[in-house]
Backbone as CSV, one residue per row, in Angstrom:
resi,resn,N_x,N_y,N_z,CA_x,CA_y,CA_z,C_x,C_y,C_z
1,UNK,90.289,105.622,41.876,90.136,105.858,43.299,89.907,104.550,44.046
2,UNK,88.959,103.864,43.850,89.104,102.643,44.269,90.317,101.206,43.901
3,UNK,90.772,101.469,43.043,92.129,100.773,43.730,93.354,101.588,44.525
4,UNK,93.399,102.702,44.624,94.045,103.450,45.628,93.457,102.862,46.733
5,UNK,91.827,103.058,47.140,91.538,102.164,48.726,91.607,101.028,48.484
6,UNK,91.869,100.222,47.726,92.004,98.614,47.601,93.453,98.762,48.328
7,UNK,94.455,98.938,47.320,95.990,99.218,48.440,95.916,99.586,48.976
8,UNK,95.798,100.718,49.560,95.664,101.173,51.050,95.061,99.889,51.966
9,UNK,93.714,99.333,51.579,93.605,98.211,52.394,94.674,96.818,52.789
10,UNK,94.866,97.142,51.897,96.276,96.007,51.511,97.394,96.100,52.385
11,UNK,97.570,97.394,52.467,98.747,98.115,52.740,98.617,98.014,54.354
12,UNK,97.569,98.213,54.682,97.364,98.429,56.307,96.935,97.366,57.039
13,UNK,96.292,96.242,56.081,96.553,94.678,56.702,97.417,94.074,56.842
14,UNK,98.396,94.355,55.915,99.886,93.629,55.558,100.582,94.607,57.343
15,UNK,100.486,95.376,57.496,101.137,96.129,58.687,100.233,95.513,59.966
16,UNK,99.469,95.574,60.205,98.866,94.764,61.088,99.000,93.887,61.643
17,UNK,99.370,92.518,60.266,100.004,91.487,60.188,101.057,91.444,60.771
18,UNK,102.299,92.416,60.176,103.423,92.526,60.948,104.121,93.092,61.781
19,UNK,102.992,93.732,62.242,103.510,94.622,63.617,102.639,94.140,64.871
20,UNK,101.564,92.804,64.459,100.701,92.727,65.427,101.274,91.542,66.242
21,UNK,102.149,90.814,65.896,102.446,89.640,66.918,103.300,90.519,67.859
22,UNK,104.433,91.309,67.164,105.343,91.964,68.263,104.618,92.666,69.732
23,UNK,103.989,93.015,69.235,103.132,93.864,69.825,101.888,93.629,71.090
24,UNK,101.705,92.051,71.052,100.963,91.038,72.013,101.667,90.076,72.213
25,UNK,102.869,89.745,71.814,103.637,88.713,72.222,104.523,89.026,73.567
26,UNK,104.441,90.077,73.998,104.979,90.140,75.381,104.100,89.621,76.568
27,UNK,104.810,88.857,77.489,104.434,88.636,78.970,105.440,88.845,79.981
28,UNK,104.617,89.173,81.438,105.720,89.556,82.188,105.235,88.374,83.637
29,UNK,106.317,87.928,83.382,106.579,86.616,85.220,106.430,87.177,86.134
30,UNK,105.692,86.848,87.073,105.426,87.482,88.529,107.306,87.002,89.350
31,UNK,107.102,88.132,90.013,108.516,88.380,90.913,108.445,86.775,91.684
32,UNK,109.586,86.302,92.069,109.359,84.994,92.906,108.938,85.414,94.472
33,UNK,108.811,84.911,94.821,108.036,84.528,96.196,108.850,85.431,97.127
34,UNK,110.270,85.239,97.068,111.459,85.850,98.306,110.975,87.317,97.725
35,UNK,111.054,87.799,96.517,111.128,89.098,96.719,109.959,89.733,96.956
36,UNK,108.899,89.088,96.626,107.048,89.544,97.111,107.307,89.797,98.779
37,UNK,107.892,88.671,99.436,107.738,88.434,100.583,108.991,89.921,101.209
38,UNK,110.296,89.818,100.779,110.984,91.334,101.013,110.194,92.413,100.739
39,UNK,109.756,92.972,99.422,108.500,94.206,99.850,107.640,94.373,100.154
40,UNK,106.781,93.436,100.701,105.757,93.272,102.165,105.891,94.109,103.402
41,UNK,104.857,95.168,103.529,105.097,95.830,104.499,104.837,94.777,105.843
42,UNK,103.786,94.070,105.436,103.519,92.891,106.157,103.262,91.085,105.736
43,UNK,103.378,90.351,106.398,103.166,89.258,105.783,102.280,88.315,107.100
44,UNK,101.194,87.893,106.857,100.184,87.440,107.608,99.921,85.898,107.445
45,UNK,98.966,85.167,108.035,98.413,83.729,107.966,97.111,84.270,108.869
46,UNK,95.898,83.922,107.886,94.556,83.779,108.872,93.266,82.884,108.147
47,UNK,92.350,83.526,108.340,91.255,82.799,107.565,90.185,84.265,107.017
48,UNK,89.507,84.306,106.140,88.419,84.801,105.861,87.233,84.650,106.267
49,UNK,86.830,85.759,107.281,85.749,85.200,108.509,84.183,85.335,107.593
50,UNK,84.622,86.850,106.743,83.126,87.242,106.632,83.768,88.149,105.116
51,UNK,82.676,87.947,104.178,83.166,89.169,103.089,81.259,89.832,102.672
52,UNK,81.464,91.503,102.227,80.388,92.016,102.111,80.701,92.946,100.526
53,UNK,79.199,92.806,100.184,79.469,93.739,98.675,78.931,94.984,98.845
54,UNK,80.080,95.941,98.729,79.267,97.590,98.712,79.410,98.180,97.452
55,UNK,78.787,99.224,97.533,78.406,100.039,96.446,79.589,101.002,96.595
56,UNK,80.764,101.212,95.203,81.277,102.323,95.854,81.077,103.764,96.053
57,UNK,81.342,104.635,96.755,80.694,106.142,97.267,80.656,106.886,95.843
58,UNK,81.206,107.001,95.134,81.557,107.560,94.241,81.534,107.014,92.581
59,UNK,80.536,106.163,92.645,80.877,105.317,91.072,79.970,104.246,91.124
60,UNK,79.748,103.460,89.995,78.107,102.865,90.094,78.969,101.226,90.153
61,UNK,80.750,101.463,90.709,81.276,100.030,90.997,81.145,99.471,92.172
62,UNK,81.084,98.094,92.412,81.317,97.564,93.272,82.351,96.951,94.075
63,UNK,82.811,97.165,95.234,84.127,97.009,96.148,83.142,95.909,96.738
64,UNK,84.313,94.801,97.318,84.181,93.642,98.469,84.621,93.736,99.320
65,UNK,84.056,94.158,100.822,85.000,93.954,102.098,85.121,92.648,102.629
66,UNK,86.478,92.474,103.128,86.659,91.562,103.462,87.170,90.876,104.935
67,UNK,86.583,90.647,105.770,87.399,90.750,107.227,87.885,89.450,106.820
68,UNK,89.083,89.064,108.204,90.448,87.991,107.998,90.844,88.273,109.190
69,UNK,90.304,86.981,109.757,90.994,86.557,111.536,92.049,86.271,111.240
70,UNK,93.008,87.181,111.999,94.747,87.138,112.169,95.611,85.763,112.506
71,UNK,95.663,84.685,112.118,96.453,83.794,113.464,97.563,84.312,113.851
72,UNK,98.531,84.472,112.930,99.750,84.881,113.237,100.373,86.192,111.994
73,UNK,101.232,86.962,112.509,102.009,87.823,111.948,103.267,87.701,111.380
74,UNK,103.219,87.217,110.809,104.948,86.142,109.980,105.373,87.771,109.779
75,UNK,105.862,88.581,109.504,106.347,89.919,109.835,105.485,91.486,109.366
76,UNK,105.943,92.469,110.052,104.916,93.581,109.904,105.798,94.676,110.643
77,UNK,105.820,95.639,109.418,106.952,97.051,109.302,106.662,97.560,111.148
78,UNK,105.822,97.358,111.712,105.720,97.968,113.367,104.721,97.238,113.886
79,UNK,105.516,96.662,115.394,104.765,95.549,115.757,102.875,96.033,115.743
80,UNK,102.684,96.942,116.031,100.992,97.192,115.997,100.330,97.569,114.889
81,UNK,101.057,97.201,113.652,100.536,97.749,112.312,99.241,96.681,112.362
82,UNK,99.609,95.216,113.065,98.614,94.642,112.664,97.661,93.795,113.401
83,UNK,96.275,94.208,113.886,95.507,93.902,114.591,95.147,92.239,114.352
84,UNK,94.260,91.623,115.433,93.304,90.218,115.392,92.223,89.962,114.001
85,UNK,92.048,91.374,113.770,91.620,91.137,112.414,92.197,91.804,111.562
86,UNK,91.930,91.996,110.509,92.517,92.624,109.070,91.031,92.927,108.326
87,UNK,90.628,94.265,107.851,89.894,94.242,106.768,90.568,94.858,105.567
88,UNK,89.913,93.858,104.742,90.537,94.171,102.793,89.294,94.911,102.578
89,UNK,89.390,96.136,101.428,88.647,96.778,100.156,89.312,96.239,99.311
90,UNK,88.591,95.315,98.746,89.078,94.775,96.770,87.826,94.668,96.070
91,UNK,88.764,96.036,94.969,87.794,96.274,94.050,86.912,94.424,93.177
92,UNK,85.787,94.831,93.211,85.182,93.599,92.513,83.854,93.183,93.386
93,UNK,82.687,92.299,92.922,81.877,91.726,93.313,80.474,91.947,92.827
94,UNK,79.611,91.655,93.475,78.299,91.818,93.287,77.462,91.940,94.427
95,UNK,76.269,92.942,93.440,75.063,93.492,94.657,73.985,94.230,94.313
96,UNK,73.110,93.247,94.480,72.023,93.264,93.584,72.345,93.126,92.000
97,UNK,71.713,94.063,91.393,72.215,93.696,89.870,73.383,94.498,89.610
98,UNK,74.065,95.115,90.441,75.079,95.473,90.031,76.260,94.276,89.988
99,UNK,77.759,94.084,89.007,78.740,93.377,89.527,79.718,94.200,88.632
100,UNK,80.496,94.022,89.571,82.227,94.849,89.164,82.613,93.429,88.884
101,UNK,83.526,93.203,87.785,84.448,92.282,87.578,85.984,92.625,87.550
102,UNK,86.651,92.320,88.413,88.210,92.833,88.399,89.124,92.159,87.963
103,UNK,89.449,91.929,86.690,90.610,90.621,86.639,91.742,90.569,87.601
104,UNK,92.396,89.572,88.220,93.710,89.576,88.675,93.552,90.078,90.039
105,UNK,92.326,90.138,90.557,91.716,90.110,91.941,90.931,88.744,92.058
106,UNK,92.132,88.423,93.521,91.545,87.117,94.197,89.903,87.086,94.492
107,UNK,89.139,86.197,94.708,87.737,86.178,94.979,88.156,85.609,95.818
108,UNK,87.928,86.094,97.756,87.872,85.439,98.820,86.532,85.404,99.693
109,UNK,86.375,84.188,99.551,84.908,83.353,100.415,85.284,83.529,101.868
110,UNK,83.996,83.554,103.163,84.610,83.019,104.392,85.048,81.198,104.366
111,UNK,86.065,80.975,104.854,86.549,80.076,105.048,87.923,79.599,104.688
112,UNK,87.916,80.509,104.081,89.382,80.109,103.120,90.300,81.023,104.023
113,UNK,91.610,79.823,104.079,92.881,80.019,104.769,93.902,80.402,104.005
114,UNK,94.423,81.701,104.599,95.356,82.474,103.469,96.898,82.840,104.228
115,UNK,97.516,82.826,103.213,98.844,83.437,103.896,98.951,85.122,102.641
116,UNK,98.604,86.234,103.696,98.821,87.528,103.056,100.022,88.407,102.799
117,UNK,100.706,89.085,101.826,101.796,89.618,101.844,101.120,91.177,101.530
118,UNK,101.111,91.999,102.539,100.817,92.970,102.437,101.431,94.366,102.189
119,UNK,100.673,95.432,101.081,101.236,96.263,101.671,100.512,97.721,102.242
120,UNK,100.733,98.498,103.066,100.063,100.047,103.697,100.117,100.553,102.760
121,UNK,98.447,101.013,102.244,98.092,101.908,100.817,97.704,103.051,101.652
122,UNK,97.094,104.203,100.673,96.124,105.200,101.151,94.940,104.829,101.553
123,UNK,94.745,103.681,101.054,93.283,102.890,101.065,93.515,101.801,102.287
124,UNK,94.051,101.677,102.937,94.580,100.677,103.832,95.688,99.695,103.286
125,UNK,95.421,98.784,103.792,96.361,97.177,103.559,95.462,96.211,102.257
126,UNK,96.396,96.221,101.164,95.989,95.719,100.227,97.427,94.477,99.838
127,UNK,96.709,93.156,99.399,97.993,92.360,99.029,98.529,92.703,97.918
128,UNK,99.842,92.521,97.704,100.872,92.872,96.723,100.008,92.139,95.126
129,UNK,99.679,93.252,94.581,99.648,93.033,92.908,98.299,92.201,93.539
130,UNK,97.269,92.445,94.257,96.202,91.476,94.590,96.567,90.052,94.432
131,UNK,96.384,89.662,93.220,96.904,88.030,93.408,97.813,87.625,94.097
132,UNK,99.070,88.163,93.083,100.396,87.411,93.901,100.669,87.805,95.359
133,UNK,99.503,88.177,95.889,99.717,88.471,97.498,99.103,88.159,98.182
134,UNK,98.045,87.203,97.563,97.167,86.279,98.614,97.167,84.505,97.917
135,UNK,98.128,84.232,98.959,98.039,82.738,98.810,97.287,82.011,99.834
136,UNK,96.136,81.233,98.660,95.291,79.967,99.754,96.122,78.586,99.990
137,UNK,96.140,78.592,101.553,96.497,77.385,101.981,95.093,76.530,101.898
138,UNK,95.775,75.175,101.382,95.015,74.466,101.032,95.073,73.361,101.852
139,UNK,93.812,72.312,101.802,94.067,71.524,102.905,95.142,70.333,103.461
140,UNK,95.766,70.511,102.238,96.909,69.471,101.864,98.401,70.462,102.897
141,UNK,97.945,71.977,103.355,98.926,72.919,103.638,100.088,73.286,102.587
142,UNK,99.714,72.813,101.507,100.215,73.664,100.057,99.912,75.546,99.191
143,UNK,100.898,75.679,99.067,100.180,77.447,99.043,99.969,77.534,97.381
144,UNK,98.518,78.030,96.960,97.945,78.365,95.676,98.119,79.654,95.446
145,UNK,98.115,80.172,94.433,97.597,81.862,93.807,96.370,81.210,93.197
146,UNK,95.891,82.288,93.468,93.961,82.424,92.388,94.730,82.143,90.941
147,UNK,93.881,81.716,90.391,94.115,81.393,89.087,92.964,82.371,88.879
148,UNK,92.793,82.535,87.019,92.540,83.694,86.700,90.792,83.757,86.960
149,UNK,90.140,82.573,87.422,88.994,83.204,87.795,89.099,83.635,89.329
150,UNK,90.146,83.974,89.680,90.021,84.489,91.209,90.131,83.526,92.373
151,UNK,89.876,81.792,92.273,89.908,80.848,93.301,90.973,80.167,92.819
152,UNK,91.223,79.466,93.683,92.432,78.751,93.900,93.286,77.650,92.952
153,UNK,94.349,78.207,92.379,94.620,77.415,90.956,94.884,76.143,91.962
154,UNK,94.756,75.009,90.721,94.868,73.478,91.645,96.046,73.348,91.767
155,UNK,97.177,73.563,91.012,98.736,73.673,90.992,98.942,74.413,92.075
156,UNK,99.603,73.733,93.104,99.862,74.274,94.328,101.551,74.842,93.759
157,UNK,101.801,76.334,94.161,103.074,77.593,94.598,104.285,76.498,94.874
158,UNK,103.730,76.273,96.329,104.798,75.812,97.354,104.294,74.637,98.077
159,UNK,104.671,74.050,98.535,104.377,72.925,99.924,104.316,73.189,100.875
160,UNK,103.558,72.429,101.685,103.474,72.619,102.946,104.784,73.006,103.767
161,UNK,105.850,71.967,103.074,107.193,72.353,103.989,107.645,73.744,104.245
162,UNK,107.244,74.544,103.095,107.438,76.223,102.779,106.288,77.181,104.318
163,UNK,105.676,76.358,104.231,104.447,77.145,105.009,104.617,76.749,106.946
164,UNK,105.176,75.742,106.394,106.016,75.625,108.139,107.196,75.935,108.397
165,UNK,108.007,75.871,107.793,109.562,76.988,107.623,109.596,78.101,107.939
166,UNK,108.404,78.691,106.751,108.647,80.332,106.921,107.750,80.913,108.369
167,UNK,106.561,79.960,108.373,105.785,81.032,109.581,105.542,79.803,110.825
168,UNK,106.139,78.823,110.737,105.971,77.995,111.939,104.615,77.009,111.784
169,UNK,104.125,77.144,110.896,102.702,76.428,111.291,102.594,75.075,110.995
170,UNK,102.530,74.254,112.046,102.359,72.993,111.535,101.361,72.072,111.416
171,UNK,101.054,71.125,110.656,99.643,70.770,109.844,99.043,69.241,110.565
């Protein structure tokens, strides 16, 4: 009996072995920029005025609101979809001893200058795939994605030239 579970052990490491690279060796590339920016119900430029940590109604997680002074509306499915401000719900944050951790959700501070690609949820206006839908302009006017702790990878997207092309803004 015990070398029956000896092979068997054998047997099911050896499979492990070779069914386990296939099996985590996939990754998938974020869509490029033109097509984020085509399924955008909206696409924005503002700043992050103020962000707050709530408790959510229903669950012992924590959501971050986030208000975001509008500058401009680089496009938006009906001209009044989109007000002087914008508030985000993204799941994540902390309060008191509670903290939600969300991977692949941006962490936005007040101050930080963003260009948003949005889209109309049930839940409101949320950016596309969270990350790939909030790019920080940086002071150089280069556009970042959060890198995976949520702030601003140092490898700047695009250039500034991209960020005055597409929405006019110049630095």
């Amino acid at each position: 009996m015990r070398a029956v579970n000896r092979h068997l052990t054998i047997l099911i490491g050896a499979l492990a072995l070779l069914g386990g690279p296939d099996a985590t060796a996939m990754t998938v590339d974020p869509a490029p920029l033109e097509v984020l920016w085509a399924e955008a119900d909206a696409v924005v430029h503002g700043t992050v005025v103020a962000t707050e940590a709530v408790a959510a109604p229903t669950s012992p997680r924590v959501h971050t609101q986030v208000t975001v002074v509008i500058w401009q509306v680089a496009k938006a499915s009906r001209a009044d979809a989109i007000g002087r401000t914008l508030s985000l719900t993204l799941p994540g944050g902390t309060l008191g001893r509670l903290r939600t951790v969300s991977p692949g959700v941006p962490r936005l501070t007040p101050g930080d200058e963003l260009v948003l690609l949005l889209d109309r949820t049930p839940r409101g206006w949320l950016p596309i795939g969270y990350r790939l839908g909030a790019l920080f302009v940086g002071d150089d006017g280069a556009l970042r994605q959060a890198a995976p702790g949520g702030r601003p990878s140092p490898t700047p997207l695009l250039d500034a030239a991209w960020l005055s092309s597409a929405l006019g803004v110049t630095r």
